[in-house]
C-alpha positions as a Markdown table, in Angstrom:
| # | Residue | x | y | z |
|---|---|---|---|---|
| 1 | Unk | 19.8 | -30.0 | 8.4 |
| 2 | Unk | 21.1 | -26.8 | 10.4 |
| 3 | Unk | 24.1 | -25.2 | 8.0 |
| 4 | Unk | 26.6 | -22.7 | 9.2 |
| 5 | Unk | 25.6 | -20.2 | 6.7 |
| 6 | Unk | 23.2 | -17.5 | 6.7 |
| 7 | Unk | 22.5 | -17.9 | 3.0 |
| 8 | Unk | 22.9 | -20.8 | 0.3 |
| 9 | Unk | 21.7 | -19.6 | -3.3 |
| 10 | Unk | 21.5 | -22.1 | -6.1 |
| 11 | Unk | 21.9 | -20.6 | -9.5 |
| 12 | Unk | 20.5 | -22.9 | -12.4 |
| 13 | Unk | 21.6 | -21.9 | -16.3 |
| 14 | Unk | 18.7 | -23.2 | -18.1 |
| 15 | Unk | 18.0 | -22.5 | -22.1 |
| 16 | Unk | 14.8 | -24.4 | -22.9 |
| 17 | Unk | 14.5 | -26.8 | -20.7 |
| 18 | Unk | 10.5 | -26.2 | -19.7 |
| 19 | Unk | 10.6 | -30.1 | -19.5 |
| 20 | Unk | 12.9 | -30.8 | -16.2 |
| 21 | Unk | 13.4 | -27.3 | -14.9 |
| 22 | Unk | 10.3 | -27.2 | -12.9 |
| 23 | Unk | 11.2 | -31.2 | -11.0 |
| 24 | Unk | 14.6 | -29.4 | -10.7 |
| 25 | Unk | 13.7 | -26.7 | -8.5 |
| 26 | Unk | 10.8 | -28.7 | -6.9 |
| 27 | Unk | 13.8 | -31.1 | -5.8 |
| 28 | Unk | 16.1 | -29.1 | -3.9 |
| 29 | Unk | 17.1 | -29.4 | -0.1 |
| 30 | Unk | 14.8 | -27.7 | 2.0 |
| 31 | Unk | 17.4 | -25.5 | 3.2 |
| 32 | Unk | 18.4 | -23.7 | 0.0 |
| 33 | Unk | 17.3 | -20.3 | 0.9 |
| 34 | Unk | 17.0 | -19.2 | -3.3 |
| 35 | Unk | 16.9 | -20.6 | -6.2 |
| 36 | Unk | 17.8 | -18.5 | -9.4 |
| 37 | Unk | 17.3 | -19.6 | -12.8 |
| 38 | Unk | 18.8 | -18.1 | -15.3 |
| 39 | Unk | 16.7 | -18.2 | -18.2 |
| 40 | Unk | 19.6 | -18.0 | -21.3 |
| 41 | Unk | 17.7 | -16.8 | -24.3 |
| 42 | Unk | 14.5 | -19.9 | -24.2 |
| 43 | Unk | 12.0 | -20.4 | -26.6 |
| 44 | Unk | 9.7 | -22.0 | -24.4 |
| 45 | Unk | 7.9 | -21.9 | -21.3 |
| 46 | Unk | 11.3 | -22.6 | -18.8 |
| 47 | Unk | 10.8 | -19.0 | -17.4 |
| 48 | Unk | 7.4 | -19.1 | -16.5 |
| 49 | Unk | 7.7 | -22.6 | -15.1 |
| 50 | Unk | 10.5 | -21.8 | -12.8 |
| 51 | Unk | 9.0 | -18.8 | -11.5 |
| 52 | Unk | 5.7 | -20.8 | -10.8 |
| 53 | Unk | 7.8 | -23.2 | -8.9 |
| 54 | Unk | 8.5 | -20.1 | -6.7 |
| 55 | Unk | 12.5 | -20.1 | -8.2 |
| 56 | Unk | 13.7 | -15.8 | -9.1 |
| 57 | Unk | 14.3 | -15.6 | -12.6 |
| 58 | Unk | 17.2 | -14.1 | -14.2 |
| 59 | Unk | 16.5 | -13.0 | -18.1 |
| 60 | Unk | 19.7 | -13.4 | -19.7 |
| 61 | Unk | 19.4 | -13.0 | -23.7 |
| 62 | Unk | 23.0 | -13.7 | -24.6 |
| 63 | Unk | 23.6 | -17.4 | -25.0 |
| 64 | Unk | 26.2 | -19.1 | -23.2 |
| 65 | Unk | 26.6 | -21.2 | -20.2 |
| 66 | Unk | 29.5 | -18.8 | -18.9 |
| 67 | Unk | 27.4 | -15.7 | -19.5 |
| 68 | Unk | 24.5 | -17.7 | -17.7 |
| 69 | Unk | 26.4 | -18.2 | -15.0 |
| 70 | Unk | 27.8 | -14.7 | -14.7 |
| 71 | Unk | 24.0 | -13.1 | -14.8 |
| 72 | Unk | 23.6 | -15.6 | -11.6 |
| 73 | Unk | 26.0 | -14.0 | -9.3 |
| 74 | Unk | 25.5 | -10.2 | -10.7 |
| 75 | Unk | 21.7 | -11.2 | -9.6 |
| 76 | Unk | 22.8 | -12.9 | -6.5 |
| 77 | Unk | 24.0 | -10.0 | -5.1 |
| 78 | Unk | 21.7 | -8.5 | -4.1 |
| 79 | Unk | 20.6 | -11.0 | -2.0 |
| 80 | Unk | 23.8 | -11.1 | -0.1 |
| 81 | Unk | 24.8 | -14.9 | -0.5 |
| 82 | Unk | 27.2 | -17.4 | 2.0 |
| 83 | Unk | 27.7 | -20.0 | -1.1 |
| 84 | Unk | 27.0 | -20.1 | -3.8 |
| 85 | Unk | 25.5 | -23.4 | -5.6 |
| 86 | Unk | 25.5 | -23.7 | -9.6 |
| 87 | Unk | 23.4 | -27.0 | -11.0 |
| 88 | Unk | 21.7 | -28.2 | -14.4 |
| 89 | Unk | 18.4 | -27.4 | -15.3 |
| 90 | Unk | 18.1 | -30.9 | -17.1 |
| 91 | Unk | 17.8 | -32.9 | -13.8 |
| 92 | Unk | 20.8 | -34.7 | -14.6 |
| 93 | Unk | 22.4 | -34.2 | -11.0 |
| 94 | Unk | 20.2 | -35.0 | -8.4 |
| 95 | Unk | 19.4 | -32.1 | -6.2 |
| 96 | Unk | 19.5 | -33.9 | -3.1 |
| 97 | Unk | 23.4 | -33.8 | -3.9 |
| 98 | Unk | 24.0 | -30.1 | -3.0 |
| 99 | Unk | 23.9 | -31.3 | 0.9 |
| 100 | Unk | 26.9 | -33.2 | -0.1 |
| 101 | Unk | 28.7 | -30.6 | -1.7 |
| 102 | Unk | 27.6 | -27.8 | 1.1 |
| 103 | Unk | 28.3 | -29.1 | 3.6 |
| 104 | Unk | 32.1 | -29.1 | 3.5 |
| 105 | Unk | 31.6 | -25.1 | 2.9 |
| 106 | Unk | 29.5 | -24.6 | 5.5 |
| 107 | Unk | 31.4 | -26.2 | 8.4 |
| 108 | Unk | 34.9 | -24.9 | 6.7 |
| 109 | Unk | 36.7 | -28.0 | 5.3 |
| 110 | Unk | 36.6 | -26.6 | 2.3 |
| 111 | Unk | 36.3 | -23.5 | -0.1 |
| 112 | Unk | 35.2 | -24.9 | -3.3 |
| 113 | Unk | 33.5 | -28.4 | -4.0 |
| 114 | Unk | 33.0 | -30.3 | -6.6 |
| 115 | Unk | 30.7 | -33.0 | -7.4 |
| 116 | Unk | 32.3 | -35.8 | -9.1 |
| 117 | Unk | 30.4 | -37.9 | -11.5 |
| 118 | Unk | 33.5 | -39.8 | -12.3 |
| 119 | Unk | 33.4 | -41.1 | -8.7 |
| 120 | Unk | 29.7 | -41.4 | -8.1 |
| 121 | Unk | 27.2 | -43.3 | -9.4 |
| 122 | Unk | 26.5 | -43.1 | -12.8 |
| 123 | Unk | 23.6 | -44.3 | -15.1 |
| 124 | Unk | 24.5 | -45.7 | -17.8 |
| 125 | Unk | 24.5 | -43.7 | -21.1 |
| 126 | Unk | 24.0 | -40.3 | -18.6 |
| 127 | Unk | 28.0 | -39.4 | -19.8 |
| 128 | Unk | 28.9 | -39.7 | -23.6 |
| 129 | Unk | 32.7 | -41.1 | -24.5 |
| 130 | Unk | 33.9 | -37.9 | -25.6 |
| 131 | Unk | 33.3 | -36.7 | -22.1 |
| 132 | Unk | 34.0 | -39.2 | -20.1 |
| 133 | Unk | 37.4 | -38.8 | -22.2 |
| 134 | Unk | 37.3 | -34.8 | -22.2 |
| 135 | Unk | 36.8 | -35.0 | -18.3 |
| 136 | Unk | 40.1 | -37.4 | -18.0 |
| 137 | Unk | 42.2 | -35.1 | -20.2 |
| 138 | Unk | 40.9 | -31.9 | -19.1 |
| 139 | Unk | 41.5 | -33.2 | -15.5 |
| 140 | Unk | 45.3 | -34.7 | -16.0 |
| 141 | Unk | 46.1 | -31.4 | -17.3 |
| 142 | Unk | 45.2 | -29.4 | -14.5 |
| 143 | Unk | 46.7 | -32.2 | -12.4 |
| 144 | Unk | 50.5 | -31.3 | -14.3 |
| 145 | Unk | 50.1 | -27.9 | -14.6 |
| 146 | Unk | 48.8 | -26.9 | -11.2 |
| 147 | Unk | 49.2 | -29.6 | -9.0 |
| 148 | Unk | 45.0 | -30.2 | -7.9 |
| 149 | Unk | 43.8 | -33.1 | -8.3 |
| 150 | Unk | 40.4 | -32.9 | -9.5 |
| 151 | Unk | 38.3 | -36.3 | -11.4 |
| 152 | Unk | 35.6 | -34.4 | -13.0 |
| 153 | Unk | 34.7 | -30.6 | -14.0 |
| 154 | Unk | 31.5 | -31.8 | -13.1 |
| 155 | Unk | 28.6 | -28.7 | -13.3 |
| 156 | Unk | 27.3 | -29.3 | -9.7 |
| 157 | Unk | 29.5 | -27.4 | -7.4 |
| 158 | Unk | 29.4 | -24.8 | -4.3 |
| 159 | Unk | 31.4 | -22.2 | -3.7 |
| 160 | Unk | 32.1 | -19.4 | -0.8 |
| 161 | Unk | 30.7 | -16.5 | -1.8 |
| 162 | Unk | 33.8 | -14.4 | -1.1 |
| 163 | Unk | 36.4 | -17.0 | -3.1 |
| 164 | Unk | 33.9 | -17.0 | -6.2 |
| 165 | Unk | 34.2 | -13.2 | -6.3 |
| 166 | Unk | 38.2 | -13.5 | -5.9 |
| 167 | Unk | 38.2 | -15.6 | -8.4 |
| 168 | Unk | 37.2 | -13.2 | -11.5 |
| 169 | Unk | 35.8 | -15.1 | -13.7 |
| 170 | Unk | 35.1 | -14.0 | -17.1 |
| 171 | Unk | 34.6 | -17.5 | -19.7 |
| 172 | Unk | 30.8 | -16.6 | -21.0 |
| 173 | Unk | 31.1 | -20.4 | -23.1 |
| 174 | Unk | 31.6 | -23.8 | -22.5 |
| 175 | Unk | 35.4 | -23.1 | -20.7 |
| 176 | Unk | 33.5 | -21.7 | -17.6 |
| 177 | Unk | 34.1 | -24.9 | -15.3 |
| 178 | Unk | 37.8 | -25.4 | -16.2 |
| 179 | Unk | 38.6 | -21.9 | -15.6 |
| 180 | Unk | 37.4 | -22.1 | -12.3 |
| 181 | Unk | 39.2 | -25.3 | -11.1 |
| 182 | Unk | 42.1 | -23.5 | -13.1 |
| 183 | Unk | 42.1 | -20.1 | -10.9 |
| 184 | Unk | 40.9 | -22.3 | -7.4 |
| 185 | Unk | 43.8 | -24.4 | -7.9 |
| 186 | Unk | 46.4 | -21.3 | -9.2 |
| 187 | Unk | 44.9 | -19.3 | -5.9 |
| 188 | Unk | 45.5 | -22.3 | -3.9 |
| 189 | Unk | 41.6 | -22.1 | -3.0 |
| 190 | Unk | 40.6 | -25.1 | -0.5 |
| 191 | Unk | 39.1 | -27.7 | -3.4 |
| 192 | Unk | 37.5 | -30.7 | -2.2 |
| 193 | Unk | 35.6 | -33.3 | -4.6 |
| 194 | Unk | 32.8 | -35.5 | -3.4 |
| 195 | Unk | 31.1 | -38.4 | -5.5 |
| 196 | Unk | 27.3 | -37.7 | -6.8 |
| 197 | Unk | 25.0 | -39.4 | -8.3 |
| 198 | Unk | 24.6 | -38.5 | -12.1 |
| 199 | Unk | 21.2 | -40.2 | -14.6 |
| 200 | Unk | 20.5 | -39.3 | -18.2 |
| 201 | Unk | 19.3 | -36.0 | -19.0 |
| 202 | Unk | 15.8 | -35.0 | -20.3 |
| 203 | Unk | 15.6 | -33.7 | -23.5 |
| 204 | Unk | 18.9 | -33.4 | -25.9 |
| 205 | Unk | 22.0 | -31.9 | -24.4 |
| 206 | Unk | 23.4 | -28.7 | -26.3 |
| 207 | Unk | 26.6 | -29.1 | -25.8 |
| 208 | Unk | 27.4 | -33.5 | -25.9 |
| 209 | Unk | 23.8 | -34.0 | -27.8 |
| 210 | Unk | 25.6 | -32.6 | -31.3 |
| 211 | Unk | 28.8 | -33.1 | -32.9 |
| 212 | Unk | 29.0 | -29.3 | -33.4 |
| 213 | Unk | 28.8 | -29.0 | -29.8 |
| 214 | Unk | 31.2 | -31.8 | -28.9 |
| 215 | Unk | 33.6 | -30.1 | -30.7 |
| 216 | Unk | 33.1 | -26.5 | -29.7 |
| 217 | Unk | 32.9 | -27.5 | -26.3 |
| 218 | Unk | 36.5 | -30.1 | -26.3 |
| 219 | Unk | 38.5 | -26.8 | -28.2 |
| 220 | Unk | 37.2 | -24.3 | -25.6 |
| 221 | Unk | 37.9 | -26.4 | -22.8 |
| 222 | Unk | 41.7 | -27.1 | -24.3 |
| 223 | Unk | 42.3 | -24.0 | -25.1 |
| 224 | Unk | 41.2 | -22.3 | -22.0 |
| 225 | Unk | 43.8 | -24.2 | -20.5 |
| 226 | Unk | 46.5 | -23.3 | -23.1 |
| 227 | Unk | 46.1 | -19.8 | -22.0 |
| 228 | Unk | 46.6 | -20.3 | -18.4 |
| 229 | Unk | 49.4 | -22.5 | -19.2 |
| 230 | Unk | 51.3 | -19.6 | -20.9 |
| 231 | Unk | 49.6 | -16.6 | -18.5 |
């Protein structure tokens, strides 16, 4: 499908996920023109079997999903993006979703999209309780506070180069997609949510997979929107 954008980069965190990363990157949309993953600090062989998949990869030693993500775009730079994709390695989301979420980018509906599990088509099991409950919260708050009604802070999103940049962001941890709806909606950035399709993950999540995570993960998200709250 012919895009109006010059260049759509996809930029994958990924900390030992040797298991799904290579189906990840041999999934995407043909027109995806490259495909970064951000290798956070593995133990295993995820680097070398994304870059054998023919995906750039992005060493990145200091855990985090946030700092993942922020390694992404400093790499992406360089090779002068249009929008800017962010996905799972875990092959959770299917990758045949970004067309959905690109598309309303690409032909200027919209500045940010967000893929919504909430409203797709779910597996069952692929979303725990405590986040099908965080999502709800997290969501109704940014809904009061800022008027933007968002279902899900879903990881699979696009973005305009140029309104990802504006936006500033700076969470290195788990608050990194609730401080971008936060700032999009603040900024009065176009948002648009979309439903995708969401399975089980392979291998154990880091984040819902523990109880240590769960929690770590439901504070940051809270708090992250205390602060914005007072700012």
């Amino acid at each position: 499908m012919a895009l109006n954008a010059r260049n759509v980069i996809v930029i994958i965190p990924a900390l030992n996920e040797v298991e799904s990363v290579g189906l990840v990157v041999d999934a995407m949309p043909a027109f995806i023109d490259h495909i970064i993953v951000v290798d956070n600090g593995s133990t295993d062989a995820t680097a070398d079997v994304a870059r054998s998949r023919g995906a750039h990869v992005c060493v990145e030693p200091r855990r985090g999903y946030g700092q993942a993500c922020l390694s992404g775009i400093a790499y992406a730079e360089h090779l002068l993006p249009d929008i800017i994709v962010f996905a799972d390695a875990d092959f959770s989301d299917n990758p045949l979703d970004i067309i959905r979420i690109v598309t309303p980018v690409s032909i200027d509906e919209a500045d940010m999209v967000i893929g919504s599990r909430v409203r797709g088509s779910r597996e069952r099991g692929s979303l725990t309780p405590q986040q099908v409950f965080g999502n709800w919260l997290a969501t109704r708050l940014i809904r009061l506070f800022w008027r933007e009604r968002f279902t899900d802070l879903g990881p699979l999103r696009a973005i305009r180069w140029t309104v990802l940049r504006q936006l500033n962001m700076q969470d290195t941890t788990y608050g990194w997609t609730v401080e971008m709806q936060i700032k999009a909606a603040r900024m009065r950035v176009r948002c648009l949510e979309v439903p995708v399709d969401y399975r089980r993950r392979i291998g154990t999540s880091k984040i819902s997979g523990t109880f240590k995570g769960t929690v770590l993960a439901g504070t940051k998200i809270l708090s992250t929107i205390a602060r914005n709250v007072f700012r």
